[in-house]
ZADRENVO-180702 format. One record per residue: x, y, z of N, C-alpha, C in turn; residue number from 1. Coordinates in nm, 2 decimals. Each point is the difference from the previous one (the first is absolute). Example, Ala and Ser with C-alpha at 12.3 -4.5 7.8 and 13.67 -1.06 7.14 Angstrom:
<sites>
n_px:1.32 | n_py:-0.57 | n_pz:0.78 | ca_px:-0.09 | ca_py:0.12 | ca_pz:0.00 | c_px:0.09 | c_py:0.12 | c_pz:0.00 | pos:1 .
n_px:-0.04 | n_py:0.11 | n_pz:-0.07 | ca_px:0.09 | ca_py:0.11 | ca_pz:0.00 | c_px:-0.08 | c_py:0.11 | c_pz:0.08 | pos:2 .
</sites>
This chain:
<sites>
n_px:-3.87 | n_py:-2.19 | n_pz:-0.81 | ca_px:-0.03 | ca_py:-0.03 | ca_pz:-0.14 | c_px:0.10 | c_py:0.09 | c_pz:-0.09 | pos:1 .
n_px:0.04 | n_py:0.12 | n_pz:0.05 | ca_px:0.04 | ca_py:0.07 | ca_pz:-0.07 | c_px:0.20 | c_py:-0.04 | c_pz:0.03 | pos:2 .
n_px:-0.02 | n_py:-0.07 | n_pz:0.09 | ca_px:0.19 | ca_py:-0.04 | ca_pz:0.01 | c_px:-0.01 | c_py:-0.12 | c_pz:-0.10 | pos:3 .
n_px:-0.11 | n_py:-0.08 | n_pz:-0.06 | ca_px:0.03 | ca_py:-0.14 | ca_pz:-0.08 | c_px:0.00 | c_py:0.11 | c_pz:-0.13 | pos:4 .
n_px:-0.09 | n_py:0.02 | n_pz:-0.01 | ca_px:0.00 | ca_py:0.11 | ca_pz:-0.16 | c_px:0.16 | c_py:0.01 | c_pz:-0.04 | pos:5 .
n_px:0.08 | n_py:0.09 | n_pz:0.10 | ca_px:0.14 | ca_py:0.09 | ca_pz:-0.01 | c_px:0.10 | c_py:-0.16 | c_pz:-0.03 | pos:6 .
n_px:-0.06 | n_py:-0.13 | n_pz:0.07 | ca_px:0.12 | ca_py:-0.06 | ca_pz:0.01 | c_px:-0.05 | c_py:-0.06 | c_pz:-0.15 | pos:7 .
n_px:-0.11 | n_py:-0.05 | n_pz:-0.03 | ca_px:-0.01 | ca_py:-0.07 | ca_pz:-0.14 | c_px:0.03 | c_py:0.16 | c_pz:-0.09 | pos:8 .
n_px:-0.01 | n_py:0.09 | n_pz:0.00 | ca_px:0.11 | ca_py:0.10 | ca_pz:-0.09 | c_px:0.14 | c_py:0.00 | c_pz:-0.02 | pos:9 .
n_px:0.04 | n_py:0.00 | n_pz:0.13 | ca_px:0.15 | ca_py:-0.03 | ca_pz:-0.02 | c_px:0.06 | c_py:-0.17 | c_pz:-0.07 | pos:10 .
n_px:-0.10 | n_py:-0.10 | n_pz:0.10 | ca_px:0.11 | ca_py:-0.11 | ca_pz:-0.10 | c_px:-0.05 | c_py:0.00 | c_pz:-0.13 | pos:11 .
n_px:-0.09 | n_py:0.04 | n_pz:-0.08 | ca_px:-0.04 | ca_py:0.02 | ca_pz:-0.13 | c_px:0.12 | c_py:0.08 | c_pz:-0.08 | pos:12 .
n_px:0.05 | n_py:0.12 | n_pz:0.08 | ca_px:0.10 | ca_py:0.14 | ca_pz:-0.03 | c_px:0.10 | c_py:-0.12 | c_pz:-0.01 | pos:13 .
n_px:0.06 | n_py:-0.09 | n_pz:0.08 | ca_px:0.10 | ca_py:-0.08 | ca_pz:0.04 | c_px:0.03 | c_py:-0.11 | c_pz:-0.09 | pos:14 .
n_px:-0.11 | n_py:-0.05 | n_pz:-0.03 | ca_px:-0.06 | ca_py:-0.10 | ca_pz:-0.10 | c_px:0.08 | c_py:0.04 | c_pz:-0.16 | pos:15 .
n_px:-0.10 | n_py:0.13 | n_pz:-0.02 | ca_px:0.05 | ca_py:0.06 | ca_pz:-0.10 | c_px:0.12 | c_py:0.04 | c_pz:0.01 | pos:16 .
n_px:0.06 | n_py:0.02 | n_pz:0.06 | ca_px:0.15 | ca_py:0.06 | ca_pz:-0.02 | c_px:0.10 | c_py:-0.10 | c_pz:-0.03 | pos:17 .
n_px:-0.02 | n_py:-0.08 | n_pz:0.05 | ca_px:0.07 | ca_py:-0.13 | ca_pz:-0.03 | c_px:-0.05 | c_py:-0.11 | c_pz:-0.11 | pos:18 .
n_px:-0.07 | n_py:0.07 | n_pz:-0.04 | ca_px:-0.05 | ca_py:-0.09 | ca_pz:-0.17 | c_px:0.07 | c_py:0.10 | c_pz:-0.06 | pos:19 .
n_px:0.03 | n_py:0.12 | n_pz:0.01 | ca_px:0.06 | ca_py:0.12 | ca_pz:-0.07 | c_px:0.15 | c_py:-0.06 | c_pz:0.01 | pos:20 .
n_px:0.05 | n_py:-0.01 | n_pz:0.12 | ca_px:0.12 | ca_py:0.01 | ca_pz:-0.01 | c_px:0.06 | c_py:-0.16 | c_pz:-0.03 | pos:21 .
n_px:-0.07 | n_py:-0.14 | n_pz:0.00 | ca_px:0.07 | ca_py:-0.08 | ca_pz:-0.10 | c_px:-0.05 | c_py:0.01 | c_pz:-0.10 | pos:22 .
n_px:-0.10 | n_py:0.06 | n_pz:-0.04 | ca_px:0.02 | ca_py:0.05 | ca_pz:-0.18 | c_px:0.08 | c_py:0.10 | c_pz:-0.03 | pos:23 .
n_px:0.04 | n_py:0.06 | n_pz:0.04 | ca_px:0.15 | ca_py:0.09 | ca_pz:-0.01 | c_px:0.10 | c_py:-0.08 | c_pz:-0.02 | pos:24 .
n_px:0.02 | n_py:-0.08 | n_pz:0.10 | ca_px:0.13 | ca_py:-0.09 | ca_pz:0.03 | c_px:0.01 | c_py:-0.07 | c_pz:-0.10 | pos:25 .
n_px:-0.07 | n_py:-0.09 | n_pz:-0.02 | ca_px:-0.03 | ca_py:-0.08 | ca_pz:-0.13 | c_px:0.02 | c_py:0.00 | c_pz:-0.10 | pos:26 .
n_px:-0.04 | n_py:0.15 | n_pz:-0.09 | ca_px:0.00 | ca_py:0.09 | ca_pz:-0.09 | c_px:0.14 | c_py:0.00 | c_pz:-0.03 | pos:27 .
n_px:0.07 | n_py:0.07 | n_pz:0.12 | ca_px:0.12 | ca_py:0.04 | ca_pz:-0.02 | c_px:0.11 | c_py:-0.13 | c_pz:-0.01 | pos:28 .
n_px:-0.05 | n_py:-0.12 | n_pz:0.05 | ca_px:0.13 | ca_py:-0.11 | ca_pz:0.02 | c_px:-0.02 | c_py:-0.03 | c_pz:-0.17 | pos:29 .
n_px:-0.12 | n_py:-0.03 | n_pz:-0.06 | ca_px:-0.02 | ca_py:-0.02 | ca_pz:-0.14 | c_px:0.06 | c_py:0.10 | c_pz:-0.09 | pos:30 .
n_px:0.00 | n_py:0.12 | n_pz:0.06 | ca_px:0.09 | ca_py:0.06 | ca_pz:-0.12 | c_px:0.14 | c_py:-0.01 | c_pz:0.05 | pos:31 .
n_px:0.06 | n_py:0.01 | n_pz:0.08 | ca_px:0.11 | ca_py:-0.03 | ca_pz:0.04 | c_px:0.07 | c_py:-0.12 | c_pz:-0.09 | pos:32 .
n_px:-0.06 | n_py:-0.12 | n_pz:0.04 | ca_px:0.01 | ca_py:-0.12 | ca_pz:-0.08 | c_px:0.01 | c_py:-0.01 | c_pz:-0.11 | pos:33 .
n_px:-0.04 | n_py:0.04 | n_pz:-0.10 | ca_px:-0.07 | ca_py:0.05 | ca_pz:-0.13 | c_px:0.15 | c_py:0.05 | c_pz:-0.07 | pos:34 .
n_px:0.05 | n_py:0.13 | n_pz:0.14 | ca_px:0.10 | ca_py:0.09 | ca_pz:-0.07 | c_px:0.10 | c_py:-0.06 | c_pz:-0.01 | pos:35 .
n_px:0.03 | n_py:-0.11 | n_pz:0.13 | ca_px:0.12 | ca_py:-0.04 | ca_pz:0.05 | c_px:0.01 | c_py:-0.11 | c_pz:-0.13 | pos:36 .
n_px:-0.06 | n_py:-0.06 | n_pz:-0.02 | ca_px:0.00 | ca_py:-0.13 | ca_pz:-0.12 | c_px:0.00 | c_py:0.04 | c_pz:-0.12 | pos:37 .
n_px:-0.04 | n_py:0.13 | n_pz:-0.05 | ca_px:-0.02 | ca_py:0.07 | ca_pz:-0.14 | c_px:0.13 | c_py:0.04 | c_pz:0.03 | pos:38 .
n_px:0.10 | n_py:0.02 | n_pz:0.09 | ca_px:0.15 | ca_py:0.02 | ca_pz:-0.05 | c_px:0.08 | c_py:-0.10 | c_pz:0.00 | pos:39 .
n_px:-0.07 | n_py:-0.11 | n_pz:0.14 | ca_px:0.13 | ca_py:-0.10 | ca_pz:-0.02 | c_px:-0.04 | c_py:-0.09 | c_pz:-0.15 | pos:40 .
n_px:-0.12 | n_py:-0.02 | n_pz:-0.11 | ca_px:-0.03 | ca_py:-0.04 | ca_pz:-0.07 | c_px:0.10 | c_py:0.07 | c_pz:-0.15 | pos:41 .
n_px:0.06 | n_py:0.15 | n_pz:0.04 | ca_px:0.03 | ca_py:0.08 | ca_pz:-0.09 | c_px:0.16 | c_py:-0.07 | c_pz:0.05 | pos:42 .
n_px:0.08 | n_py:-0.08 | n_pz:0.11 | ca_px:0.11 | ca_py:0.01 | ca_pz:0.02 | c_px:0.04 | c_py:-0.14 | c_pz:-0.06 | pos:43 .
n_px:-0.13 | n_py:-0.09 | n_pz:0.04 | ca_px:0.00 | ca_py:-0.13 | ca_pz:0.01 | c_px:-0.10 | c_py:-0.06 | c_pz:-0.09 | pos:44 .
n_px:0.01 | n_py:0.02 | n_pz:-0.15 | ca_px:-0.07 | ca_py:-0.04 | ca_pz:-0.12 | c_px:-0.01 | c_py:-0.14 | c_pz:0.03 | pos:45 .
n_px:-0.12 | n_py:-0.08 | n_pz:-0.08 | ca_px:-0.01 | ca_py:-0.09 | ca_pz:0.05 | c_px:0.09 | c_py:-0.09 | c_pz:-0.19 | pos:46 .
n_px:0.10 | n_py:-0.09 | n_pz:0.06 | ca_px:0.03 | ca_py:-0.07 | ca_pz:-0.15 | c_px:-0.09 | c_py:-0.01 | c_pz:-0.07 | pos:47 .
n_px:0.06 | n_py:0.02 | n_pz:-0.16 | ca_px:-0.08 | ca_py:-0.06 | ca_pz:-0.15 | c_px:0.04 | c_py:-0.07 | c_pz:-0.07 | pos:48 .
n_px:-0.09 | n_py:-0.12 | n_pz:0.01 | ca_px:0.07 | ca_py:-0.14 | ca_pz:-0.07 | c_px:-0.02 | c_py:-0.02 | c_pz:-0.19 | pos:49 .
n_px:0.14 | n_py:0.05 | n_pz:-0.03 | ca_px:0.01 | ca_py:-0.01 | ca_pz:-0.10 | c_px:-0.06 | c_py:-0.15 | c_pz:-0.06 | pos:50 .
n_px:-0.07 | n_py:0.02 | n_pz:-0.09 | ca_px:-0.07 | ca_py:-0.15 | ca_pz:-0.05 | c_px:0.04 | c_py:0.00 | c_pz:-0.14 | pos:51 .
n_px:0.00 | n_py:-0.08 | n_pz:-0.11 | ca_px:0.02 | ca_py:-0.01 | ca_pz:-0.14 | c_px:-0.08 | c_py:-0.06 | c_pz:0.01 | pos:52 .
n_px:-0.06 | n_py:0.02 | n_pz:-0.15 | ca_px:-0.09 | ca_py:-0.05 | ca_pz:-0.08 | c_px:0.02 | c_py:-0.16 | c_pz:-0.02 | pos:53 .
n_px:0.11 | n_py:-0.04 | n_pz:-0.04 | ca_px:-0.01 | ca_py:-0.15 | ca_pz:0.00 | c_px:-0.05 | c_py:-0.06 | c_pz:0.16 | pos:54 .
n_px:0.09 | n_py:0.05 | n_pz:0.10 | ca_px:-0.04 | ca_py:-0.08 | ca_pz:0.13 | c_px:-0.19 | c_py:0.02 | c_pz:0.01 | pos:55 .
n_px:-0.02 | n_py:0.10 | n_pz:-0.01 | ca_px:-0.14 | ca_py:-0.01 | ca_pz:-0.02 | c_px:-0.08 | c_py:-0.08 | c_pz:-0.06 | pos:56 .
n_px:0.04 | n_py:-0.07 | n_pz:-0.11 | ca_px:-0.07 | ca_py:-0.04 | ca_pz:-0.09 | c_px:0.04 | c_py:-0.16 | c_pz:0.02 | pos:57 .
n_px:0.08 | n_py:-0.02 | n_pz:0.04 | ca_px:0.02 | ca_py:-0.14 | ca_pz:0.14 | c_px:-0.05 | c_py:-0.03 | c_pz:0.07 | pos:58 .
n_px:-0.01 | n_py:0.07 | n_pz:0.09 | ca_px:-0.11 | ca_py:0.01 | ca_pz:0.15 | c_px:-0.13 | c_py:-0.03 | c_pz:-0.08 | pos:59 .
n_px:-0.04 | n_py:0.06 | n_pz:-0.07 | ca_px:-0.13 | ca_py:0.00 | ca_pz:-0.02 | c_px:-0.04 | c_py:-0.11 | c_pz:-0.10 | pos:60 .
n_px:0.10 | n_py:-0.08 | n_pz:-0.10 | ca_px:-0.10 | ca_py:-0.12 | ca_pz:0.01 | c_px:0.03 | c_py:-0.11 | c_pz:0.09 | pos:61 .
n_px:0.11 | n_py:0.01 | n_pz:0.09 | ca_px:0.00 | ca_py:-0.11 | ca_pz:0.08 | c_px:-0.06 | c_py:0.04 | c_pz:0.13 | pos:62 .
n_px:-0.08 | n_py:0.12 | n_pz:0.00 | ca_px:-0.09 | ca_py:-0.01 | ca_pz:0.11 | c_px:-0.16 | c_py:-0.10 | c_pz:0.02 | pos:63 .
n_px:0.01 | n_py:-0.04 | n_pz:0.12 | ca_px:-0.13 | ca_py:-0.05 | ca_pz:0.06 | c_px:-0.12 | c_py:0.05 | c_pz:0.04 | pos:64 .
n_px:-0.08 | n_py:0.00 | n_pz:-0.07 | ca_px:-0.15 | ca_py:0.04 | ca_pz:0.11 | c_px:0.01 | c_py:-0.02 | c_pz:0.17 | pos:65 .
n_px:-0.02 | n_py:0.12 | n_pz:0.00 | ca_px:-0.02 | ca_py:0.01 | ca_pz:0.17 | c_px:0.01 | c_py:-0.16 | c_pz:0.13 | pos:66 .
n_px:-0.13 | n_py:-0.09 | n_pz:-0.11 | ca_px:-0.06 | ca_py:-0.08 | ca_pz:0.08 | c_px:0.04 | c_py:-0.13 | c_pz:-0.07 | pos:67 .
n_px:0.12 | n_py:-0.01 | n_pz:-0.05 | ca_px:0.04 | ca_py:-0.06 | ca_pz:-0.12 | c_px:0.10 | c_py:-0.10 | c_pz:0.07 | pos:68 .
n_px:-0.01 | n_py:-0.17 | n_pz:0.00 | ca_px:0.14 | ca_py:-0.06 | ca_pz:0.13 | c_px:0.06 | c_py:-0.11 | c_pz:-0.11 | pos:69 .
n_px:0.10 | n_py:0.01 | n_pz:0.02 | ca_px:0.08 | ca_py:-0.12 | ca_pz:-0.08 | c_px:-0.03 | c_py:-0.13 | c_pz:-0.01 | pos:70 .
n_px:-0.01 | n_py:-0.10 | n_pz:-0.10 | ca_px:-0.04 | ca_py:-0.11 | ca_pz:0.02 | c_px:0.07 | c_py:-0.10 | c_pz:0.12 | pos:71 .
n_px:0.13 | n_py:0.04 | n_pz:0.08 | ca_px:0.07 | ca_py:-0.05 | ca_pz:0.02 | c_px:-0.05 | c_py:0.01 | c_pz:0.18 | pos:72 .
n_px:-0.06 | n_py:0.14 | n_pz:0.01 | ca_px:-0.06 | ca_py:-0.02 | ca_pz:0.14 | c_px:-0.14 | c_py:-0.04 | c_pz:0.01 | pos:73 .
n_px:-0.11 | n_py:0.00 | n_pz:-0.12 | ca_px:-0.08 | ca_py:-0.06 | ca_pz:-0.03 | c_px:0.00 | c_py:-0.17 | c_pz:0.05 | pos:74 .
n_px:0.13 | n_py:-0.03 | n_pz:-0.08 | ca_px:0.00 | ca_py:-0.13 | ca_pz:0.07 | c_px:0.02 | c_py:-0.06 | c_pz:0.09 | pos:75 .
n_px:0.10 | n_py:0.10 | n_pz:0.07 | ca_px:0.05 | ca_py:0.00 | ca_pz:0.16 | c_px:-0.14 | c_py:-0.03 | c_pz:0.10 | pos:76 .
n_px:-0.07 | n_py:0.13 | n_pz:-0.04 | ca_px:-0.13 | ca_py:0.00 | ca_pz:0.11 | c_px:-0.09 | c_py:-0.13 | c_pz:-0.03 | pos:77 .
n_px:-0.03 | n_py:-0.01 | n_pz:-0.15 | ca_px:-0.08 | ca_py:-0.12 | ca_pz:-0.03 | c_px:0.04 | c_py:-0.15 | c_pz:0.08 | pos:78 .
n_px:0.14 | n_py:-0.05 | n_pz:0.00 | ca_px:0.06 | ca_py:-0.07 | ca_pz:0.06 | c_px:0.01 | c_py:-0.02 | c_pz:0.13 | pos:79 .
n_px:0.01 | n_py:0.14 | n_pz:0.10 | ca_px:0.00 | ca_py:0.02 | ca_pz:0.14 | c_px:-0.17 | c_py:-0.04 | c_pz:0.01 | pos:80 .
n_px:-0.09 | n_py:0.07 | n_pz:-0.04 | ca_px:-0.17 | ca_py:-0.01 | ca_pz:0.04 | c_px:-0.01 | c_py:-0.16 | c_pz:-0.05 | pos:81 .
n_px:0.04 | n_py:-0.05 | n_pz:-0.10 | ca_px:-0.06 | ca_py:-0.16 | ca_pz:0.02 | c_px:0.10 | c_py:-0.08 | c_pz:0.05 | pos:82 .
n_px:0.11 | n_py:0.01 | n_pz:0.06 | ca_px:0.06 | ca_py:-0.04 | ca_pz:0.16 | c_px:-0.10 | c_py:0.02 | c_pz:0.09 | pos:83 .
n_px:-0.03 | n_py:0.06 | n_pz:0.05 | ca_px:0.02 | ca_py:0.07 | ca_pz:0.13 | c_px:-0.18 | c_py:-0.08 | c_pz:-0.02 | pos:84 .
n_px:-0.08 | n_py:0.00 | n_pz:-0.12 | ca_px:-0.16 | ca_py:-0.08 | ca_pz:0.04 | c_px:0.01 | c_py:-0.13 | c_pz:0.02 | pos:85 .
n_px:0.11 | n_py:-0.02 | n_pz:-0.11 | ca_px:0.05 | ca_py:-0.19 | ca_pz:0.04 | c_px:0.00 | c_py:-0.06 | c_pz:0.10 | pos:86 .
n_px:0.10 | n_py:0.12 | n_pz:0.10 | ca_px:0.07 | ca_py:-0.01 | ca_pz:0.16 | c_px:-0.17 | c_py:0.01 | c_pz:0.06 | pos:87 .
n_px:-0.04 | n_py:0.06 | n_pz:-0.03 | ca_px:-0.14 | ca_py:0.06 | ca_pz:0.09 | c_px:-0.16 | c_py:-0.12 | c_pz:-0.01 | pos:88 .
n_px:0.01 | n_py:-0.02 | n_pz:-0.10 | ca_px:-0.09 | ca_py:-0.11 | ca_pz:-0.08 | c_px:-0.10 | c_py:0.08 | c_pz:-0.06 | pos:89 .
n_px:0.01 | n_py:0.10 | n_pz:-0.04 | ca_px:-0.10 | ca_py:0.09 | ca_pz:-0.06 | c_px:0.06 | c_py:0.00 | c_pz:-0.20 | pos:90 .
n_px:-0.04 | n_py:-0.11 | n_pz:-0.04 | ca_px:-0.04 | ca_py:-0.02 | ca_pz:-0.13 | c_px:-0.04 | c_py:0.03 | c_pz:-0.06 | pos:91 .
n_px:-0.04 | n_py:0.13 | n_pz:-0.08 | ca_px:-0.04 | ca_py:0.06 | ca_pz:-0.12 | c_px:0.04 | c_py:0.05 | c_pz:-0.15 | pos:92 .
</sites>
């Protein structure tokens, strides 16, 4: 009884040691990472797209709602779906 005791101590000691030591590891690759990118980020700025006020103001009234489709594929699809019930005999 007393050799199971010593061995569930040890892999418990084992257990723990090795939750210890990839949380070390871990720790360390994230700061590593962190440091390595916070310089190449200082070498390697990311471009800034100069915009003007007019092109803005372009874009935005000829933009569409998200869910917004042209009349032109509107009709496309409308045209392909009552094909394709004609071909099928499904009339509605």
């Amino acid at each position: 009884m007393d050799n199971m005791q010593q061995q569930f101590i040890e892999a418990g000691t084992l257990m723990l040691a090795g939750m210890v030591f990839v949380f070390v590891f871990l720790s360390m690759l994230i700061i590593f990472i962190n440091t390595v990118l916070a310089k190449l980020a200082i070498k390697f700025p990311d471009p800034i797209v100069a915009s003007s006020s007019r092109a803005n103001k372009k874009s935005k009234s000829h933009s569409k709602p998200h869910g917004d489709f042209s009349p032109a594929v509107v009709a496309a699809i409308s045209g392909a779906v009552k094909r394709y019930r004609s071909q099928h005999g499904q009339d509605k």
